[in-house]
VMD Tcl script that builds the backbone (N, CA, C; Angstrom):
set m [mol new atoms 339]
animate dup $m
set s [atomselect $m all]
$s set {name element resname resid chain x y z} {
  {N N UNK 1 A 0.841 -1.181 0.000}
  {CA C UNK 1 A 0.000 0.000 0.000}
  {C C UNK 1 A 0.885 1.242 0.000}
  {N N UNK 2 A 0.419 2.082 -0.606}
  {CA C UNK 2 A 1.189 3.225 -0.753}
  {C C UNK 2 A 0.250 4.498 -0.069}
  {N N UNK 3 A 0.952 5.565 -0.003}
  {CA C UNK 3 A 0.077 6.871 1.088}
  {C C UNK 3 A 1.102 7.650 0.070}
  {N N UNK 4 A -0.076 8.890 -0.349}
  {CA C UNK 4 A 0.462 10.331 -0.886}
  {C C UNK 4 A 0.285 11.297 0.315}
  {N N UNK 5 A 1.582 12.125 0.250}
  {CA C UNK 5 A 1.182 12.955 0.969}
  {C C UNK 5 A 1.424 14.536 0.832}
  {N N UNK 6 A 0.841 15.565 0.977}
  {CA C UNK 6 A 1.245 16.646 0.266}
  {C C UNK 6 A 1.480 17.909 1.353}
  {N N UNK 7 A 2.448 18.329 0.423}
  {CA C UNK 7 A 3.096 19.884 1.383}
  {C C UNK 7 A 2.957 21.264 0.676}
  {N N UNK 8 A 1.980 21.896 0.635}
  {CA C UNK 8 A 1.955 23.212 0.370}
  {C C UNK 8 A 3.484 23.740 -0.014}
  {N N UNK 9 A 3.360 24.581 -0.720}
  {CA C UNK 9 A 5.132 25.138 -1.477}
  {C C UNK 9 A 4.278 27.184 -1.355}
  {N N UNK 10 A 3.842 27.252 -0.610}
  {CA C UNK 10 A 4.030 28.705 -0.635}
  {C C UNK 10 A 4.570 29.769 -0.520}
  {N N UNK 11 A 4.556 31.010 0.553}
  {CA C UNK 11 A 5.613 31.920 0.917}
  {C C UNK 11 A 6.280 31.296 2.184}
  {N N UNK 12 A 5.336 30.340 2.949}
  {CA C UNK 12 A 5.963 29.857 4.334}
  {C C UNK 12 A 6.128 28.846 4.189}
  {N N UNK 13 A 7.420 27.546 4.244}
  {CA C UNK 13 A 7.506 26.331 4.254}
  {C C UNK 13 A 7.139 25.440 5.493}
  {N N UNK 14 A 6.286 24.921 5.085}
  {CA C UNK 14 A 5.037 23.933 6.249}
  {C C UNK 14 A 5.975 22.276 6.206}
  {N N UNK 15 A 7.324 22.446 7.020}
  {CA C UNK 15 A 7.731 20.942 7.208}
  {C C UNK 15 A 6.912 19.851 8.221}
  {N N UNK 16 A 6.330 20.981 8.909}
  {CA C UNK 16 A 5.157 20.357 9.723}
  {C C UNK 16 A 3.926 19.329 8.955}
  {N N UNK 17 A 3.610 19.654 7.890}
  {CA C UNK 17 A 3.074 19.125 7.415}
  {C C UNK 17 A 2.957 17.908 7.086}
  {N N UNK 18 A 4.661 17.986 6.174}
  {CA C UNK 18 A 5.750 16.793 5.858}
  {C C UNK 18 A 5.813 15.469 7.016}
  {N N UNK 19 A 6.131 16.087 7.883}
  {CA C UNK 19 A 6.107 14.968 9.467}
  {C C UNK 19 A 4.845 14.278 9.986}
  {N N UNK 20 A 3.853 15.239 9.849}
  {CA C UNK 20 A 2.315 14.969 10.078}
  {C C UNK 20 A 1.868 13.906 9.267}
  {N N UNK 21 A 2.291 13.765 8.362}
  {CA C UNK 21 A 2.061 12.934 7.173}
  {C C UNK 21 A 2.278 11.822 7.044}
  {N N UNK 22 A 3.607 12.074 6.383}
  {CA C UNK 22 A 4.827 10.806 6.526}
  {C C UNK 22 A 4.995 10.331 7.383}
  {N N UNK 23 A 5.345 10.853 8.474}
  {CA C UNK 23 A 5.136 9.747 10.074}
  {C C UNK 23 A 4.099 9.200 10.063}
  {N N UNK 24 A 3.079 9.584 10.201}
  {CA C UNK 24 A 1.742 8.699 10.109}
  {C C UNK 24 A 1.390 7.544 9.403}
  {N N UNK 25 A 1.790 7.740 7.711}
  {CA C UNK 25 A 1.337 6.882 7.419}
  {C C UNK 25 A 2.088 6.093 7.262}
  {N N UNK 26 A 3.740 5.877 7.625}
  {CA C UNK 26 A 4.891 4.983 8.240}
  {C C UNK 26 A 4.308 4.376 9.165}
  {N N UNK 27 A 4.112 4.926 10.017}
  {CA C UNK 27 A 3.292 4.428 11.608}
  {C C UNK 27 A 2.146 3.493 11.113}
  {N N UNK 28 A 1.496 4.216 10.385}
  {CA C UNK 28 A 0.087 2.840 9.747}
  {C C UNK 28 A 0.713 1.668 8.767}
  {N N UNK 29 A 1.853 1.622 8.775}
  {CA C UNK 29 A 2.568 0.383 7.592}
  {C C UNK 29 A 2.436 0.417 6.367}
  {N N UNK 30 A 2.260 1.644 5.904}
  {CA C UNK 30 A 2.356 1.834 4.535}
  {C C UNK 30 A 3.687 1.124 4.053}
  {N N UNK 31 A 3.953 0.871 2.557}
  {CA C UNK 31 A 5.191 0.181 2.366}
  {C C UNK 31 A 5.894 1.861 1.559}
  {N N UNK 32 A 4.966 2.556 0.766}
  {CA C UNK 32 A 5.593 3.401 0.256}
  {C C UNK 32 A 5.007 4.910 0.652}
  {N N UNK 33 A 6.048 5.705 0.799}
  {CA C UNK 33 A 5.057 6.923 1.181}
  {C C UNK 33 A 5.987 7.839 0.351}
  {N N UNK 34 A 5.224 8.843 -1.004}
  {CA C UNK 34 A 5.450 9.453 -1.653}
  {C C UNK 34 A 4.920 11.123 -0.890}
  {N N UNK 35 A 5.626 12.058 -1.392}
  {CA C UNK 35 A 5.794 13.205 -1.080}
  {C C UNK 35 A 5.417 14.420 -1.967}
  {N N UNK 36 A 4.978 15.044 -1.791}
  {CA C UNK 36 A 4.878 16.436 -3.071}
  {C C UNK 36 A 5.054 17.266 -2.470}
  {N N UNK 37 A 5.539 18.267 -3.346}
  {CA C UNK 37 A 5.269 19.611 -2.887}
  {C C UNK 37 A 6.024 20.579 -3.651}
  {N N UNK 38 A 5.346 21.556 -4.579}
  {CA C UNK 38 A 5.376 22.192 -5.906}
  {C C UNK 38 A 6.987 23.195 -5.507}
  {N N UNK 39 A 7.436 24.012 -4.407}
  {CA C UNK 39 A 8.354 24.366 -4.634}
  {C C UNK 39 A 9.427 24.120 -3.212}
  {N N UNK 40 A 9.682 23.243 -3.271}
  {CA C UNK 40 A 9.977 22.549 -1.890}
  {C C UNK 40 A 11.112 23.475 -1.266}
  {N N UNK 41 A 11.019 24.107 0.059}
  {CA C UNK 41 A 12.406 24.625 0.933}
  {C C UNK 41 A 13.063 23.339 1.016}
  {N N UNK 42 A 14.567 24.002 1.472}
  {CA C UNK 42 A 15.525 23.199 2.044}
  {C C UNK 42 A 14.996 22.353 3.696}
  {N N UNK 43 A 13.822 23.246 4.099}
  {CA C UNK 43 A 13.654 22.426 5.367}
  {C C UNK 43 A 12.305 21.551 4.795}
  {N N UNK 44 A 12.226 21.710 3.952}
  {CA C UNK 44 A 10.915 20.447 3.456}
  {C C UNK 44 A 11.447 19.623 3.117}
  {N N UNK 45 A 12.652 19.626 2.172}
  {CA C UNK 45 A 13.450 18.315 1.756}
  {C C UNK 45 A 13.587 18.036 3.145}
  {N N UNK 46 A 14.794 18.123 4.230}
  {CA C UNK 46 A 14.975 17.701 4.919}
  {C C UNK 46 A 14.229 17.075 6.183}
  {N N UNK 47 A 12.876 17.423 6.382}
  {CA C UNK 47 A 11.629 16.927 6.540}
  {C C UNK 47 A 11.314 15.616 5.867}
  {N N UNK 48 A 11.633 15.404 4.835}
  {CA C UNK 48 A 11.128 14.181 3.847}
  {C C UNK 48 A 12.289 13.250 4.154}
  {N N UNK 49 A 13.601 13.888 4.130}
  {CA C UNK 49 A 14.159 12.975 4.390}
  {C C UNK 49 A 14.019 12.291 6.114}
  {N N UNK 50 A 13.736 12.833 6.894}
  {CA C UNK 50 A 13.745 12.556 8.090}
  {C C UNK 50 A 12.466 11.871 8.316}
  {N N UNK 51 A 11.485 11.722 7.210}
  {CA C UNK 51 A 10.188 11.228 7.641}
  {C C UNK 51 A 10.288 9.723 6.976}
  {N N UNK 52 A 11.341 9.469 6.215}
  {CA C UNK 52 A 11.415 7.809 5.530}
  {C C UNK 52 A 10.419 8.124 4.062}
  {N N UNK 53 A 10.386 9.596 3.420}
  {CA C UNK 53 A 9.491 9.517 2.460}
  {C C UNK 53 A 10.525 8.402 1.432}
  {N N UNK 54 A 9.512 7.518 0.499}
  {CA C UNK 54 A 10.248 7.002 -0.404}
  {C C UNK 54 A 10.730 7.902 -1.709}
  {N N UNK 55 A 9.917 8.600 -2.249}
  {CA C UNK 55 A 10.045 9.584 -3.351}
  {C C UNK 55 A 9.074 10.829 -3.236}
  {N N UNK 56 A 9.778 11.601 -4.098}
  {CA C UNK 56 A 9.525 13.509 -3.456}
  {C C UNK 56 A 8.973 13.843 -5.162}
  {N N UNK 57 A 8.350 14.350 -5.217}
  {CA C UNK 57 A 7.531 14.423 -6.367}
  {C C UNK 57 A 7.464 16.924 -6.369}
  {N N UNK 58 A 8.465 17.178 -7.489}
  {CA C UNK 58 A 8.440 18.725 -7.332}
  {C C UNK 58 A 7.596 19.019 -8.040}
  {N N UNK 59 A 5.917 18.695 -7.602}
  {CA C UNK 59 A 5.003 19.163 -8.186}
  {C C UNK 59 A 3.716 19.720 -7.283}
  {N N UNK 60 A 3.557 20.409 -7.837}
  {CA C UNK 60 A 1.942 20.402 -6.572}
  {C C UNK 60 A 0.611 21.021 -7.278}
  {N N UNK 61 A -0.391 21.476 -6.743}
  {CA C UNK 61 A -1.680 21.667 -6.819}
  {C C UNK 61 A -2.840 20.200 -7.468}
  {N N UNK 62 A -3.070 20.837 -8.449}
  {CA C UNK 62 A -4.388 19.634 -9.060}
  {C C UNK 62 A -3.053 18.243 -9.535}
  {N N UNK 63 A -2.182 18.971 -10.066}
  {CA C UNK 63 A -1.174 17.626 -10.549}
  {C C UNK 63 A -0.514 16.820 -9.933}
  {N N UNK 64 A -0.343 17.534 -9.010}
  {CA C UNK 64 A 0.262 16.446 -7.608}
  {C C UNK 64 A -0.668 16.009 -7.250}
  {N N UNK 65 A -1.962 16.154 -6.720}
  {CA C UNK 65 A -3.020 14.532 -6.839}
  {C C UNK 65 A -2.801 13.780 -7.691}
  {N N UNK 66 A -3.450 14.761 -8.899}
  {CA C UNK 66 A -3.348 13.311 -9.943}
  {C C UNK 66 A -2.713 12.079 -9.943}
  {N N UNK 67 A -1.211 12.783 -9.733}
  {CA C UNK 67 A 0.117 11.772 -10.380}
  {C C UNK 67 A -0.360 11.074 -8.765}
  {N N UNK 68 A -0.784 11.395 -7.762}
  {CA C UNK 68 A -0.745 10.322 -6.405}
  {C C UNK 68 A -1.512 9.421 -6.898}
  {N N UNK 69 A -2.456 10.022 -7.384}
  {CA C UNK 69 A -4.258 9.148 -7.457}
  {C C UNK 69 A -4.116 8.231 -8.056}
  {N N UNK 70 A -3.621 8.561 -9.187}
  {CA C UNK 70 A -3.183 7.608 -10.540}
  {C C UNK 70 A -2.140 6.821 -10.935}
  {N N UNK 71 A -1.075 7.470 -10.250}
  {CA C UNK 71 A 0.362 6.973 -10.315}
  {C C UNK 71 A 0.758 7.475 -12.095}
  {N N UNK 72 A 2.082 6.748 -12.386}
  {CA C UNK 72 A 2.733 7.214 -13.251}
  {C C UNK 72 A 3.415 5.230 -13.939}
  {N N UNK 73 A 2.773 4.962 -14.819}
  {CA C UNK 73 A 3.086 3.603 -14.936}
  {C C UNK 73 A 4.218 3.385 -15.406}
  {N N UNK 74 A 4.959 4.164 -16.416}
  {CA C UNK 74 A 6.407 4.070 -16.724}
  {C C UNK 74 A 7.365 5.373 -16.492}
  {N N UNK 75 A 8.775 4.645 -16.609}
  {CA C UNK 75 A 9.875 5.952 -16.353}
  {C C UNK 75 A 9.453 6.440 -17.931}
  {N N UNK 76 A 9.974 7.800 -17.523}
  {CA C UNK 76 A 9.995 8.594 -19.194}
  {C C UNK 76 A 11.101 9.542 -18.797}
  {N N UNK 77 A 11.255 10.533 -19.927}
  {CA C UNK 77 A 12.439 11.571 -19.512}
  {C C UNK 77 A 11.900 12.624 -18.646}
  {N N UNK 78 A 10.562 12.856 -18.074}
  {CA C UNK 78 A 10.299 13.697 -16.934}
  {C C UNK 78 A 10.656 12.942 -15.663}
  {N N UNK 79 A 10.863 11.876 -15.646}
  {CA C UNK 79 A 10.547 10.989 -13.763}
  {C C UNK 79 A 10.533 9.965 -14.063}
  {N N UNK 80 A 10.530 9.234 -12.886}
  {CA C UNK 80 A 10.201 8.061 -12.323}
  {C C UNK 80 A 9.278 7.491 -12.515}
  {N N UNK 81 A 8.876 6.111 -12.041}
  {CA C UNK 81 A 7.345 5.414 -11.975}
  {C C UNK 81 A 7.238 5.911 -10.394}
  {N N UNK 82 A 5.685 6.448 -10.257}
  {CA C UNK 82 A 4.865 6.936 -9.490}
  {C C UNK 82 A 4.044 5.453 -9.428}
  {N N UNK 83 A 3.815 5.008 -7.857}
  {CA C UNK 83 A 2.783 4.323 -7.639}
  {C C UNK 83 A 1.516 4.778 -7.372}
  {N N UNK 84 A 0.278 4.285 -7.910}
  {CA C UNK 84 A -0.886 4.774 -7.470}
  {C C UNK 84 A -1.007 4.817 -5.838}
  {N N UNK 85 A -1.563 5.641 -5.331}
  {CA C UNK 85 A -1.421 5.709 -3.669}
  {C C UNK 85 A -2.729 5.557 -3.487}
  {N N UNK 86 A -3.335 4.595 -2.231}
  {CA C UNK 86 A -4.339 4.408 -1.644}
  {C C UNK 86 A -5.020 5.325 -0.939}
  {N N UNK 87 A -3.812 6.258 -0.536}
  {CA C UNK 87 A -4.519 7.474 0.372}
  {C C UNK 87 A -3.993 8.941 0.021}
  {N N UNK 88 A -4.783 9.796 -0.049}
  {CA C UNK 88 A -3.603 11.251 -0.391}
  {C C UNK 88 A -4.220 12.158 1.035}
  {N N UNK 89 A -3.129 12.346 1.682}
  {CA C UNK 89 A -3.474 13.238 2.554}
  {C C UNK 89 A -2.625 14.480 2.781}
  {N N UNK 90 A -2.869 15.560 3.883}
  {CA C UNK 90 A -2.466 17.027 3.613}
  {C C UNK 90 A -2.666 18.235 2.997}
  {N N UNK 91 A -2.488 19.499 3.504}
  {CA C UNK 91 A -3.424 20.472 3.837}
  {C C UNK 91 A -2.777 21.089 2.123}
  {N N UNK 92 A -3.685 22.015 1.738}
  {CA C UNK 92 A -3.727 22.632 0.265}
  {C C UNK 92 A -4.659 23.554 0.318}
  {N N UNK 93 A -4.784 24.531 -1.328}
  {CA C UNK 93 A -5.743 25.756 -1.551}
  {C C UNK 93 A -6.590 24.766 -2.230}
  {N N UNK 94 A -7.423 25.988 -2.989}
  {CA C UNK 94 A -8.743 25.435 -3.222}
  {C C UNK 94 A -8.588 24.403 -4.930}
  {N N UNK 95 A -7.592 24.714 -5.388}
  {CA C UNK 95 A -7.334 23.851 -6.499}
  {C C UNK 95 A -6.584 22.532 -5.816}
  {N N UNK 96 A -5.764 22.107 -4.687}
  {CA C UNK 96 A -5.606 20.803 -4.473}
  {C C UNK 96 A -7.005 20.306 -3.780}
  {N N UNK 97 A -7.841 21.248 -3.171}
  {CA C UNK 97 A -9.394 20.405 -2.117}
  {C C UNK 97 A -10.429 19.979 -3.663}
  {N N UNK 98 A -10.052 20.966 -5.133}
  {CA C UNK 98 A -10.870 20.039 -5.684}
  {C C UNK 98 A -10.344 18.984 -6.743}
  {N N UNK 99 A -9.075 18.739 -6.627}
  {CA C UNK 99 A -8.559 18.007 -6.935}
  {C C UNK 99 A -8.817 16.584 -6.235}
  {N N UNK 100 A -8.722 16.698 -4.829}
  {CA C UNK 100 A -9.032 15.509 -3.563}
  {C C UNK 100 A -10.832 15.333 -4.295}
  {N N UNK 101 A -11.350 16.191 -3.576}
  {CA C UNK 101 A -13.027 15.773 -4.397}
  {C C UNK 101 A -13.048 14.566 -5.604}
  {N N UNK 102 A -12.384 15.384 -6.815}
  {CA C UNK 102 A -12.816 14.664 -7.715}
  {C C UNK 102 A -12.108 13.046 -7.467}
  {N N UNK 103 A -10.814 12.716 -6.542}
  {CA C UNK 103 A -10.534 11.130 -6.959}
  {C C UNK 103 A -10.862 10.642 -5.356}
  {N N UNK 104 A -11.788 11.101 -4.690}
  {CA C UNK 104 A -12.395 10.620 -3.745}
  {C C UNK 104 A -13.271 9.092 -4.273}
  {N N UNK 105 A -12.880 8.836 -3.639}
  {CA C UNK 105 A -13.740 7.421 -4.205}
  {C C UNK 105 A -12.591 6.215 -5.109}
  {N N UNK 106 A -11.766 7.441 -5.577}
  {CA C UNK 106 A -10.748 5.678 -6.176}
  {C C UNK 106 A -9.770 5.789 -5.697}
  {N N UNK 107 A -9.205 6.923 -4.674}
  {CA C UNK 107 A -8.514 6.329 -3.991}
  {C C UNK 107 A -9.258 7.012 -2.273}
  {N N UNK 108 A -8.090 6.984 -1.096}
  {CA C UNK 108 A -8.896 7.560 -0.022}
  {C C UNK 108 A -8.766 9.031 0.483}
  {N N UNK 109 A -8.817 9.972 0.885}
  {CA C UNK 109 A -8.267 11.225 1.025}
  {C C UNK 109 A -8.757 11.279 2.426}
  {N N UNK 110 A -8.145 12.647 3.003}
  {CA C UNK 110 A -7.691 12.763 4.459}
  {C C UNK 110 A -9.274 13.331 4.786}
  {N N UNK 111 A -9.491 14.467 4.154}
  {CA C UNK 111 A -10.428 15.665 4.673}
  {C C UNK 111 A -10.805 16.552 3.307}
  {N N UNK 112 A -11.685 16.967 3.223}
  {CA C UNK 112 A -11.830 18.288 2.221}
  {C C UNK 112 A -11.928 19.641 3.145}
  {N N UNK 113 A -10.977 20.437 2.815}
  {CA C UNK 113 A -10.565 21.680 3.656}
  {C C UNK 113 A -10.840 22.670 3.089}
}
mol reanalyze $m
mol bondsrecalc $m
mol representation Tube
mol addrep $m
Protein backbone atom coordinates (compact mmCIF):
# COMPACT_ATOMS: atom_id res chain seq x y z
CA UNK A 1 0.00 0.00 0.00
CA UNK A 2 1.19 3.23 -0.75
CA UNK A 3 0.08 6.87 1.09
CA UNK A 4 0.46 10.33 -0.89
CA UNK A 5 1.18 12.95 0.97
CA UNK A 6 1.24 16.65 0.27
CA UNK A 7 3.10 19.88 1.38
CA UNK A 8 1.96 23.21 0.37
CA UNK A 9 5.13 25.14 -1.48
CA UNK A 10 4.03 28.71 -0.63
CA UNK A 11 5.61 31.92 0.92
CA UNK A 12 5.96 29.86 4.33
CA UNK A 13 7.51 26.33 4.25
CA UNK A 14 5.04 23.93 6.25
CA UNK A 15 7.73 20.94 7.21
CA UNK A 16 5.16 20.36 9.72
CA UNK A 17 3.07 19.12 7.41
CA UNK A 18 5.75 16.79 5.86
CA UNK A 19 6.11 14.97 9.47
CA UNK A 20 2.31 14.97 10.08
CA UNK A 21 2.06 12.93 7.17
CA UNK A 22 4.83 10.81 6.53
CA UNK A 23 5.14 9.75 10.07
CA UNK A 24 1.74 8.70 10.11
CA UNK A 25 1.34 6.88 7.42
CA UNK A 26 4.89 4.98 8.24
CA UNK A 27 3.29 4.43 11.61
CA UNK A 28 0.09 2.84 9.75
CA UNK A 29 2.57 0.38 7.59
CA UNK A 30 2.36 1.83 4.53
CA UNK A 31 5.19 0.18 2.37
CA UNK A 32 5.59 3.40 0.26
CA UNK A 33 5.06 6.92 1.18
CA UNK A 34 5.45 9.45 -1.65
CA UNK A 35 5.79 13.21 -1.08
CA UNK A 36 4.88 16.44 -3.07
CA UNK A 37 5.27 19.61 -2.89
CA UNK A 38 5.38 22.19 -5.91
CA UNK A 39 8.35 24.37 -4.63
CA UNK A 40 9.98 22.55 -1.89
CA UNK A 41 12.41 24.63 0.93
CA UNK A 42 15.52 23.20 2.04
CA UNK A 43 13.65 22.43 5.37
CA UNK A 44 10.92 20.45 3.46
CA UNK A 45 13.45 18.31 1.76
CA UNK A 46 14.97 17.70 4.92
CA UNK A 47 11.63 16.93 6.54
CA UNK A 48 11.13 14.18 3.85
CA UNK A 49 14.16 12.98 4.39
CA UNK A 50 13.75 12.56 8.09
CA UNK A 51 10.19 11.23 7.64
CA UNK A 52 11.42 7.81 5.53
CA UNK A 53 9.49 9.52 2.46
CA UNK A 54 10.25 7.00 -0.40
CA UNK A 55 10.04 9.58 -3.35
CA UNK A 56 9.53 13.51 -3.46
CA UNK A 57 7.53 14.42 -6.37
CA UNK A 58 8.44 18.72 -7.33
CA UNK A 59 5.00 19.16 -8.19
CA UNK A 60 1.94 20.40 -6.57
CA UNK A 61 -1.68 21.67 -6.82
CA UNK A 62 -4.39 19.63 -9.06
CA UNK A 63 -1.17 17.63 -10.55
CA UNK A 64 0.26 16.45 -7.61
CA UNK A 65 -3.02 14.53 -6.84
CA UNK A 66 -3.35 13.31 -9.94
CA UNK A 67 0.12 11.77 -10.38
CA UNK A 68 -0.74 10.32 -6.41
CA UNK A 69 -4.26 9.15 -7.46
CA UNK A 70 -3.18 7.61 -10.54
CA UNK A 71 0.36 6.97 -10.32
CA UNK A 72 2.73 7.21 -13.25
CA UNK A 73 3.09 3.60 -14.94
CA UNK A 74 6.41 4.07 -16.72
CA UNK A 75 9.87 5.95 -16.35
CA UNK A 76 9.99 8.59 -19.19
CA UNK A 77 12.44 11.57 -19.51
CA UNK A 78 10.30 13.70 -16.93
CA UNK A 79 10.55 10.99 -13.76
CA UNK A 80 10.20 8.06 -12.32
CA UNK A 81 7.35 5.41 -11.98
CA UNK A 82 4.87 6.94 -9.49
CA UNK A 83 2.78 4.32 -7.64
CA UNK A 84 -0.89 4.77 -7.47
CA UNK A 85 -1.42 5.71 -3.67
CA UNK A 86 -4.34 4.41 -1.64
CA UNK A 87 -4.52 7.47 0.37
CA UNK A 88 -3.60 11.25 -0.39
CA UNK A 89 -3.47 13.24 2.55
CA UNK A 90 -2.47 17.03 3.61
CA UNK A 91 -3.42 20.47 3.84
CA UNK A 92 -3.73 22.63 0.27
CA UNK A 93 -5.74 25.76 -1.55
CA UNK A 94 -8.74 25.44 -3.22
CA UNK A 95 -7.33 23.85 -6.50
CA UNK A 96 -5.61 20.80 -4.47
CA UNK A 97 -9.39 20.41 -2.12
CA UNK A 98 -10.87 20.04 -5.68
CA UNK A 99 -8.56 18.01 -6.93
CA UNK A 100 -9.03 15.51 -3.56
CA UNK A 101 -13.03 15.77 -4.40
CA UNK A 102 -12.82 14.66 -7.72
CA UNK A 103 -10.53 11.13 -6.96
CA UNK A 104 -12.40 10.62 -3.75
CA UNK A 105 -13.74 7.42 -4.20
CA UNK A 106 -10.75 5.68 -6.18
CA UNK A 107 -8.51 6.33 -3.99
CA UNK A 108 -8.90 7.56 -0.02
CA UNK A 109 -8.27 11.22 1.03
CA UNK A 110 -7.69 12.76 4.46
CA UNK A 111 -10.43 15.67 4.67
CA UNK A 112 -11.83 18.29 2.22
CA UNK A 113 -10.56 21.68 3.66
Amino acid sequence: SAAGCYAPGGRYPLPSSVIMTAVTARAAGCETVVLSSPRPAAITLAAAHIAGADLFLKVGGAQAIATMAYGITSENEHGPIVPRCDTIVGPGNKWVTAAKSLVQGYCGIDMLA
